[in-house]
C-alpha positions in Angstrom: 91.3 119.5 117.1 90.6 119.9 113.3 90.0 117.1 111.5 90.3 117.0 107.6 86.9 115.3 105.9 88.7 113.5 103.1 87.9 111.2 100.0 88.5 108.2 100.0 89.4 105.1 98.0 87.0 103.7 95.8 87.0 101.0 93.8 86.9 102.6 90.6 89.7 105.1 91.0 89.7 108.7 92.4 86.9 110.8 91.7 88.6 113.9 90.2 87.6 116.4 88.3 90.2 119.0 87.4 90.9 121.8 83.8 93.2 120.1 81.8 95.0 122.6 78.9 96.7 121.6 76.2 99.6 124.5 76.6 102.0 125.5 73.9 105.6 123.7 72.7 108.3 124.4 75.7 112.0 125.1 75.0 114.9 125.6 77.1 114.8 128.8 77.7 114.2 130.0 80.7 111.0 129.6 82.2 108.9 132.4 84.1 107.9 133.0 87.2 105.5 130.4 88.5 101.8 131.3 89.6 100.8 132.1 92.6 100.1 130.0 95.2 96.4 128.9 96.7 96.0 128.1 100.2 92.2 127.1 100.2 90.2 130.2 100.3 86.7 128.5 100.0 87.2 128.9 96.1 89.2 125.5 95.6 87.2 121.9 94.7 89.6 120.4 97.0 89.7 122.3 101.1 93.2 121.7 103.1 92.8 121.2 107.2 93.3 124.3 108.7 95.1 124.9 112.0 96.9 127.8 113.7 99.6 126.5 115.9 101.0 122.6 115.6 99.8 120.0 112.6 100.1 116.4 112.1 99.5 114.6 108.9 100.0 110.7 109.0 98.5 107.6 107.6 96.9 107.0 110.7 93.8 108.3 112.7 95.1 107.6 116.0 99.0 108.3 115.8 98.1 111.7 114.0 95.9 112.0 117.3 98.7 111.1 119.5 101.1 113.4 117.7 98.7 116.2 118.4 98.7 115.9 122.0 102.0 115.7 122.3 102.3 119.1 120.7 99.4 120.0 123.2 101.5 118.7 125.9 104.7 121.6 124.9 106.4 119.1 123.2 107.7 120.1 119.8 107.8 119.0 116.5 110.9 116.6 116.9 108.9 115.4 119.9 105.7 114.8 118.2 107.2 113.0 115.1 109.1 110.4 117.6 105.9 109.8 119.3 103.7 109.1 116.1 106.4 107.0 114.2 105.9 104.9 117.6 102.3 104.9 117.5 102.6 103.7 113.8 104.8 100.8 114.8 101.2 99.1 116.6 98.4 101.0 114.7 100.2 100.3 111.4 101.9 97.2 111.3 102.2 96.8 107.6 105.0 99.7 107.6 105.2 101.1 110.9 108.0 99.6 112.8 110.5 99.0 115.6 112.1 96.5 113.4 112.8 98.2 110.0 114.5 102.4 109.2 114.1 105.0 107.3 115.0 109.1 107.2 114.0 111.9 109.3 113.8 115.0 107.6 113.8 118.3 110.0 114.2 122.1 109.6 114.4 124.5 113.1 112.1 127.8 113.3 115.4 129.3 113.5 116.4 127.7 109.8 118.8 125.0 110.8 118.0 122.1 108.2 119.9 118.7 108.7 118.4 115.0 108.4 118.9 111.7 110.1 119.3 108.7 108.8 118.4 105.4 110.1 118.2 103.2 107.4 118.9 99.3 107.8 122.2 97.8 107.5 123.4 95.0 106.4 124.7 92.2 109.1 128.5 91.7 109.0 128.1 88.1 107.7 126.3 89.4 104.9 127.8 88.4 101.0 127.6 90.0 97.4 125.9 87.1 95.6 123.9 86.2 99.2 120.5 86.3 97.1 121.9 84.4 94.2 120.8 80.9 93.0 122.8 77.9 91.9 122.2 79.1 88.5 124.0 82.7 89.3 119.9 84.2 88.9 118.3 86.7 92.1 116.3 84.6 94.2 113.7 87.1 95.6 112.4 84.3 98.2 116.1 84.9 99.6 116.1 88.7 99.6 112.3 89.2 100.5 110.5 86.7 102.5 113.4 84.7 104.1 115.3 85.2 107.4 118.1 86.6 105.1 115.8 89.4 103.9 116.5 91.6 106.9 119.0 94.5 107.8 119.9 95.6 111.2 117.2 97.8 112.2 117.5 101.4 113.2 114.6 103.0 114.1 114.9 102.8 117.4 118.3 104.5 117.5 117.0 106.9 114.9 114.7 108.1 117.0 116.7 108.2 120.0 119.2 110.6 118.0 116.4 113.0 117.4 114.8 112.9 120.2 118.3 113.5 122.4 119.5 116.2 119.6 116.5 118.2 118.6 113.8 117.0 121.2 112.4 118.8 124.6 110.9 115.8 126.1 111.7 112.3 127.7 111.9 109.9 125.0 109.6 107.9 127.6 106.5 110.1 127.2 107.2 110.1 123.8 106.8 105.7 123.7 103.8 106.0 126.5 100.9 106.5 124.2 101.9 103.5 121.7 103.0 101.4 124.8 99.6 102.0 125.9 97.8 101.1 122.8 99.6 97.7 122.3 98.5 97.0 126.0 95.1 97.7 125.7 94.6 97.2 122.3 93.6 99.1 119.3 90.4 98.6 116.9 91.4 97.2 113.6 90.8 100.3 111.0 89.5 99.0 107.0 93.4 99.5 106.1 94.9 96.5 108.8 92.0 94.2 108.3 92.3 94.8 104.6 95.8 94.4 104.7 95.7 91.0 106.8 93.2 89.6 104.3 95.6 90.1 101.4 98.8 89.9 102.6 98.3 88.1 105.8 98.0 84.6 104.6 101.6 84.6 102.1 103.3 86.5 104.4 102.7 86.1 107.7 100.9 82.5 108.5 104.0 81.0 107.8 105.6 81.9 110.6 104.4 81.1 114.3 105.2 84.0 116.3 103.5 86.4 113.4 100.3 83.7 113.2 99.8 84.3 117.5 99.4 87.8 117.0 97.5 88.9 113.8 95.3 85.5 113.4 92.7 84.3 115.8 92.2 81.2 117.3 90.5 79.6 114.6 93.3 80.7 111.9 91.8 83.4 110.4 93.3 87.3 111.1 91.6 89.6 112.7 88.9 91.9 110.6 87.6 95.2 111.1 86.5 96.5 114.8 87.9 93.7 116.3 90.5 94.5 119.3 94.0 93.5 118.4 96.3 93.2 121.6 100.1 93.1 121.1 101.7 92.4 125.2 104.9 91.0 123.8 105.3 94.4 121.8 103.8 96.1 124.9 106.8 94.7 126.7 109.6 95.5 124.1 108.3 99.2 124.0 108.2 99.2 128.0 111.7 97.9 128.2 112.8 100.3 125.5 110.9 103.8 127.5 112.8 102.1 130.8 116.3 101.8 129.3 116.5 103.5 126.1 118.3 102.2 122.9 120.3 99.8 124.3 117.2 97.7 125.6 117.4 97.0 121.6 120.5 97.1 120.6 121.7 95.6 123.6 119.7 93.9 125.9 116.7 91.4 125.4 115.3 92.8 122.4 118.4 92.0 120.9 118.6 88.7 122.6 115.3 87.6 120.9 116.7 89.3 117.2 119.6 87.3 117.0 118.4 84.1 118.5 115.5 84.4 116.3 118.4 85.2 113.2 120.1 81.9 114.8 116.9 79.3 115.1 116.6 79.7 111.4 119.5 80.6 109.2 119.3 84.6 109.5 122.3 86.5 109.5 121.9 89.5 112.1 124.2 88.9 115.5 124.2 90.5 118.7 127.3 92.2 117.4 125.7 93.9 114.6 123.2 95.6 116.8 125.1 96.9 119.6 127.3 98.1 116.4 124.7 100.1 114.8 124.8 103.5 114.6 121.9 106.5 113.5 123.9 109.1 111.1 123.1 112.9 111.0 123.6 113.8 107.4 123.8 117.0 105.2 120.7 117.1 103.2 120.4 117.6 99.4 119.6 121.0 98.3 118.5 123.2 95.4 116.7 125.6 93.8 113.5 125.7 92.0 112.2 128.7 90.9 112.8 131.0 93.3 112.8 128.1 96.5 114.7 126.0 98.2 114.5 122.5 98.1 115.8 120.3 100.9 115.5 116.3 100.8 117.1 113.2 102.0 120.6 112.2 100.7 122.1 109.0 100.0 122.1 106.3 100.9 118.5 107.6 99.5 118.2 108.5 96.1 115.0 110.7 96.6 117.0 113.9 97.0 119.1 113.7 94.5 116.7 112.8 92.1 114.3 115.2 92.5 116.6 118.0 92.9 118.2 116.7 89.7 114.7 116.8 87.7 113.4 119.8 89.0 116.5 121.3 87.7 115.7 119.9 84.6 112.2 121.1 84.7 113.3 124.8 85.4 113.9 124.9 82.0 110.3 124.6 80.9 107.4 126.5 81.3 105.5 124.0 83.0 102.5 126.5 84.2 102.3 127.7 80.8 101.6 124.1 79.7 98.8 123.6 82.3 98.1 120.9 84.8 97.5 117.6 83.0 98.8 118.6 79.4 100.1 116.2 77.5 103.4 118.7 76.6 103.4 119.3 80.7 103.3 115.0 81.3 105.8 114.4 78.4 108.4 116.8 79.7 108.3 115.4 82.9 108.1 111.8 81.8 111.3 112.0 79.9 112.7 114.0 82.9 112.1 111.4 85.2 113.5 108.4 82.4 117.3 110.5 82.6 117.1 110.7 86.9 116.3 106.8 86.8 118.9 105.8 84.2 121.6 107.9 86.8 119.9 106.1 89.7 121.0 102.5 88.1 124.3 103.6 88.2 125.7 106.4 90.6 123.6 106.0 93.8 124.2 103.9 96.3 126.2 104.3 100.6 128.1 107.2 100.9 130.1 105.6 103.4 130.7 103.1 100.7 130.6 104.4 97.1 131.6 108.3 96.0 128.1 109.6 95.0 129.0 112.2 92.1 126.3 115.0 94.4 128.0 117.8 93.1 127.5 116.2 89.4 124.2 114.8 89.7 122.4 118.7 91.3 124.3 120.6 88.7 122.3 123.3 86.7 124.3 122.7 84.1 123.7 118.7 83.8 120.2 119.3 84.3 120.5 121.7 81.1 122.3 119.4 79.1 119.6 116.6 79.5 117.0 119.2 78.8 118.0 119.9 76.0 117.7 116.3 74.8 114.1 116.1 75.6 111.7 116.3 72.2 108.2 118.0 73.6 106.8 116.1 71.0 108.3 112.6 70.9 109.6 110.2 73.6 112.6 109.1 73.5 112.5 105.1 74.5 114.4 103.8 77.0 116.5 101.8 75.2 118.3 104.4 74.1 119.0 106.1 77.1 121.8 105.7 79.5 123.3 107.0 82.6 124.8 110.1 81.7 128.6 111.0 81.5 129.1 113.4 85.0 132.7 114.3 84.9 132.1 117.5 83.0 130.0 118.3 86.1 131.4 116.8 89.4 133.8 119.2 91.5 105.7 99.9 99.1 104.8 99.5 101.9 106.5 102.8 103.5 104.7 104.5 105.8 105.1 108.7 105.3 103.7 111.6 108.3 104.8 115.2 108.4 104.4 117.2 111.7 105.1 121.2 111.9 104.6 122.8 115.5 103.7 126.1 117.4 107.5 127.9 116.5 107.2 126.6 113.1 109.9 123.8 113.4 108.9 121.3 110.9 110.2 117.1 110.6 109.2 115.2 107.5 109.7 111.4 108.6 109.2 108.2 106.0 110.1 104.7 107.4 109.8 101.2 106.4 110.0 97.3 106.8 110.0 97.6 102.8 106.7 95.5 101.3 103.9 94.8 103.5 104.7 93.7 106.9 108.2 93.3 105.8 109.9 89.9 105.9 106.8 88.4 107.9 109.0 87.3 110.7 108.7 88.5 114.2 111.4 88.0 116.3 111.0 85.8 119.1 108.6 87.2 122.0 109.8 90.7 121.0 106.3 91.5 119.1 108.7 93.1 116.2 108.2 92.7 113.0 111.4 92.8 111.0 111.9 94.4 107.3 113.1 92.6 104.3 115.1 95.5 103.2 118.6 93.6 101.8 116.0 93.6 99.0 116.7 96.7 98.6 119.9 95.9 97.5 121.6 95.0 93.6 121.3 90.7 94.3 123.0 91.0 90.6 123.8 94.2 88.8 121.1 95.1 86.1 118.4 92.8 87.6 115.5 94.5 89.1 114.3 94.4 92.7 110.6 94.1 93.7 109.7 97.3 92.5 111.2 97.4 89.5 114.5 99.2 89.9 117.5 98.6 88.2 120.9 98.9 90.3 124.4 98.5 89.6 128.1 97.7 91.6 127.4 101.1 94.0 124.3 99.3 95.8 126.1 95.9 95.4 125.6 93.8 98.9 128.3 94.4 101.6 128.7 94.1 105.4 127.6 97.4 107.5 126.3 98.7 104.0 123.1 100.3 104.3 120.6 100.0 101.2 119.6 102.6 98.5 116.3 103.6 98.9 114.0 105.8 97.3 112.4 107.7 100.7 112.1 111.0 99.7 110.9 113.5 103.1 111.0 116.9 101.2 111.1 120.3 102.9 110.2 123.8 100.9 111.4 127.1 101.5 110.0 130.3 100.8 111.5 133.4 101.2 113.9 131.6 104.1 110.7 130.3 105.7 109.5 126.7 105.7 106.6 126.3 103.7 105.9 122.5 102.3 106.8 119.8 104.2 106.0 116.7 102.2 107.1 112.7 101.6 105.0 109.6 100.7 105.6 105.9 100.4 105.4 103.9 97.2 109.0 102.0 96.5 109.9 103.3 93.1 107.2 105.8 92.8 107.9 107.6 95.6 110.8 110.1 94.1 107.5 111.0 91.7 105.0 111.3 93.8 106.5 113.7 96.0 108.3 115.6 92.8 104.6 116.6 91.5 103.5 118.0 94.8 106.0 120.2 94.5 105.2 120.8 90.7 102.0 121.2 91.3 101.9 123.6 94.3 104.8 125.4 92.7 104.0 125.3 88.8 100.3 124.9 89.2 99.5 127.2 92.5 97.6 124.3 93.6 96.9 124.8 97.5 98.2 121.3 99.2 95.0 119.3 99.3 94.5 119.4 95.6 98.3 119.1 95.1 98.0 115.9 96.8 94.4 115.4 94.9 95.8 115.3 91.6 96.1 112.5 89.4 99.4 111.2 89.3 101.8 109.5 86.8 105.4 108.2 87.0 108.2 107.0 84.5 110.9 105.0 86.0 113.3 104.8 82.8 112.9 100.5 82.8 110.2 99.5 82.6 109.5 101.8 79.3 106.2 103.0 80.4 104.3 105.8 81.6 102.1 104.5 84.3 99.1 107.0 85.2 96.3 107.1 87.6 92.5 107.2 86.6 91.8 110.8 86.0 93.2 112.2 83.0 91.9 113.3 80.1 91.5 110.6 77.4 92.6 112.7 74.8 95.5 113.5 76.7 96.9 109.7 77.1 95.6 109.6 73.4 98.1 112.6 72.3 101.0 111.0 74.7 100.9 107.5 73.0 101.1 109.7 69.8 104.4 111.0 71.0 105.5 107.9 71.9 104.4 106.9 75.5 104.1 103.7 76.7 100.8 105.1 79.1 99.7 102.4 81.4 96.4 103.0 83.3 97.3 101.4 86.6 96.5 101.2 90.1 97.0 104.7 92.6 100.0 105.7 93.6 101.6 106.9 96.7 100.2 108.2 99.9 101.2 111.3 100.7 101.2 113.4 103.7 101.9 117.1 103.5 101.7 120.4 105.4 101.9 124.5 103.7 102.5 127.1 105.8 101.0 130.6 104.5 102.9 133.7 105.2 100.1 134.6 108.1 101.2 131.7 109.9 98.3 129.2 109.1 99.1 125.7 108.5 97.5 123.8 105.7 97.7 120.0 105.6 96.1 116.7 103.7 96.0 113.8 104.0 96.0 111.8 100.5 93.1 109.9 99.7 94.0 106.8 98.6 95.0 105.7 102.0 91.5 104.9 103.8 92.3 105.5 107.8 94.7 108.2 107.3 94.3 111.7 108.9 95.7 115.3 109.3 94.7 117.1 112.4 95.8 120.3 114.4 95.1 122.5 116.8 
């Protein structure tokens, strides 16, 4: 196994030291080819893992360990990605689930690309103004902390479409390695101790079940090194590798969700999980440059929006600019303000809402917004809004990436939404459950946890399922995968995952200093550019002269990624802000 020797958090930001250019005024003309590509020669400050058949890259030591071995085993990259995401659901708690969704990302060696999506949906009982207060105002204690806050979970089936669609081997060797670990324990890593200490007391001491597993006996949670046993989740994932889905959706496990739901005031019935259903969706796609971009569609807005500002970005010469320029930051900044002003308004269920796709991923759109962008002077907020289509119409997530033997690749990010989701853990089941009807408008134009602003499409109704931002990403090269990629980070993770693509693409970084890089992100409201520690002073200096709100903040995202060269190498990384995460191959 090969094991990537990573940095790591510290407490005064990421230690990075990178060329920073100040490149020349872009226009919208077309931009040139972008440089080669670096895969980590010896030459780079920052080294990728190198492997030659499978690769995992997760936030976790041991699920990356017990996706290897799966691959090991013959099992393929469908296989190894349902095995890890339920590893992650004991060795990573705060965002691994059973209880919560997300979007499974996956492209075959022969170069058949689809996606699945298991997102959370809401219960039938559910109500538009359901998080409202007597006063008409969101009450985020309703939509985040509450027994209200929770969707019907679909993990568990969204694994159990992938695995019976796309995978080789029993979905019950796939569950054995996390079944084991929640039965004989795991070590709290500095992440889950860490995690406890902050979050543990607001959001999970409330609530009894929660309290008997991650605090002691004397009411503090468990710290670092010390052996954290789960046997009610041991059970749930026994009965689950015995009986498949329906143990869940069906049978006890859904006995203890909706009596949990019924003791105190939630909303999610029996009915609603034997009703719910894993989709398999069409992906987004584009063009960048010369490759092909695939990414999750709604009821995520990840794909669409970074389709929609890379198309934007075609039309500047971003590697002329240079990594870290204040001309290269601005452009992007007031690329990313246009995306998230379309994203208030246009984005939310398919199965709900008509998404203007066709609209949104038009060249020609993407032009027209380009051309509104001043290199040198932002335009605020304020006076931008979601943009007229007609013309053009015909935190706490949890991210891993696996890519096997054949070259079959899966980009999976899931959720309970903020740390440890709603707090609540249903019955004796040992699941956590999300808080993702969060995730939903409570009132047009009022923001949600992280910030975003929604509208009427991503309004609250029965069977809907959310809008997210869960971006898995997968690049194509010459008809060949060659960057699969996704991160967590609510609002920021349409961002993050766009400038690992910029940056391998634009910038020929290889992937470890693609994910490496400083990052920034511009989410149209607030009206600011948040950035990481690392840049240049004199380049925040020039972008507040332009007119940038810049905001040094706190690290962003936590990406997992894996490039495949044209010799057949894979290159991973892990990102370094996470602190137990790990990419591994053999």
């Amino acid at each position: 196994m090969t094991i990537q020797s990573s940095l790591k958090r510290l407490s005064g930001g990421l230690l990075i030291s990178l060329l920073v250019s100040q490149g020349a005024l872009a226009t919208t003309a077309a931009a040139p080819a972008a440089a080669p590509v670096s895969y980590g020669v010896g030459t780079d400050t920052f080294h990728p893992v190198r492997a030659q058949h499978g690769m995992v890259a997760s936030v976790d030591a041991t699920a990356t360990a017990v996706g290897v071995k799966i691959l090991q085993q013959g099992g393929n990259a469908v296989d190894a990605a349902v095995a890890v995401g339920y590893a992650l659901a004991v060795t990573h708690p705060q965002a691994g689930n059973l209880g919560g969704g997300g979007f499974m990302l996956l492209r075959t060696a022969s170069g058949h690309t689809t996606s699945i999506d298991f997102r959370e949906m809401a219960p039938v009982r559910a109500s538009r103004n359901m998080f409202l207060d007597a006063a008409g105002n969101a009450d985020s204690k309703k939509s985040l902390t509450s027994p209200l806050a929770s969707g019907v979970p679909g993990t568990v089936a969204g694994f159990a479409l992938a695995n019976k669609e796309y995978g080789t081997l029993p979905l019950s060797q796939l569950i054995k390695p996390a079944l084991d670990l929640a039965r004989n324990g795991i070590v709290v890593n500095d992440s889950l101790a860490d995690d406890l200490t902050v979050y543990g007391k607001e959001v999970l001491s409330g609530h009894a079940n929660s309290r008997a597993i991650f605090f002691k006996a004397d009411g503090t949670p468990y710290r670092q090194g010390e052996k954290l046993v789960q046997r009610n989740l041991a059970h749930s994932l026994e009965l689950i590798s015995r009986q498949g889905p329906d143990a869940f959706y069906k049978g006890k496990i859904a006995d203890e969700i909706a009596g949990e739901m019924e003791q105190h005031g939630g909303l999610i019935a029996k009915s609603d999980l034997a009703n719910y259903r894993a989709i398999e969706r069409k992906p987004v796609g584009g063009t960048y440059r010369g490759y092909q971009v695939f990414s999750m569609p709604p009821p995520s807005s990840g794909g669409v929006h970074i389709v929609q500002i890379l198309n934007i970005l075609e039309n500047f010469d971003l590697a002329k600019m240079g990594f870290g320029s204040a001309d290269a930051m601005q452009v992007m900044a007031e690329a990313e303000k246009y995306a998230y002003a379309d994203r208030s308004q246009y984005l939310g269920d398919p199965d709900f809402v008509k998404v203007p796709l066709q609209a949104l991923t038009s060249k020609a759109y993407a032009k027209s917004l380009a051309q509104q962008i001043d290199v040198a002077k932002a335009r605020p907020s304020s006076e931008i809004k979601p943009g007229k289509l007609a013309p053009y119409e015909s935190d706490q997530t949890t991210h891993f990436s696996v890519v096997d033997k054949d070259g079959n690749a899966v980009a999976v990010t899931y959720t309970l939404n903020t740390n440890f989701g709603s707090g609540i853990v249903a019955g004796n089941s040992g699941i956590l459950l999300n808080n993702e009807m969060d995730d939903f408008s409570a009132k047009p134009g009022t923001p949600n946890v992280y910030g975003l602003v929604g509208g009427e499409a991503n309004a609250v109704q029965p069977y809907k399922r959310p809008l997210s931002s869960m971006s898995p990403t997968i690049v194509v090269k010459d008809g060949k995968t060659w960057l699969v990629t996704g991160s967590p980070g609510g609002s920021r993770i349409i961002t993050t995952v766009l400038q690992l693509v910029v940056n391998s693409i634009d910038f020929g970084m290889n992937v470890a200093e693609a994910t490496n890089a400083p990052r920034f992100h511009h989410q149209w409201l607030p009206d600011q550019l948040r950035v990481e520690k690392g840049f240049s002073p004199d380049t925040l200096k020039l972008l507040t002269e332009k007119g940038q709100n810049v905001k040094v903040m706190s690290t962003m995202g936590s990406s997992q990624s894996i490039m495949l060269a044209p010799n057949g190498m894979r290159y991973g990384a892990s990102d370094p802000r996470s602190i137990d995460d790990l990419t591994a191959g053999y």
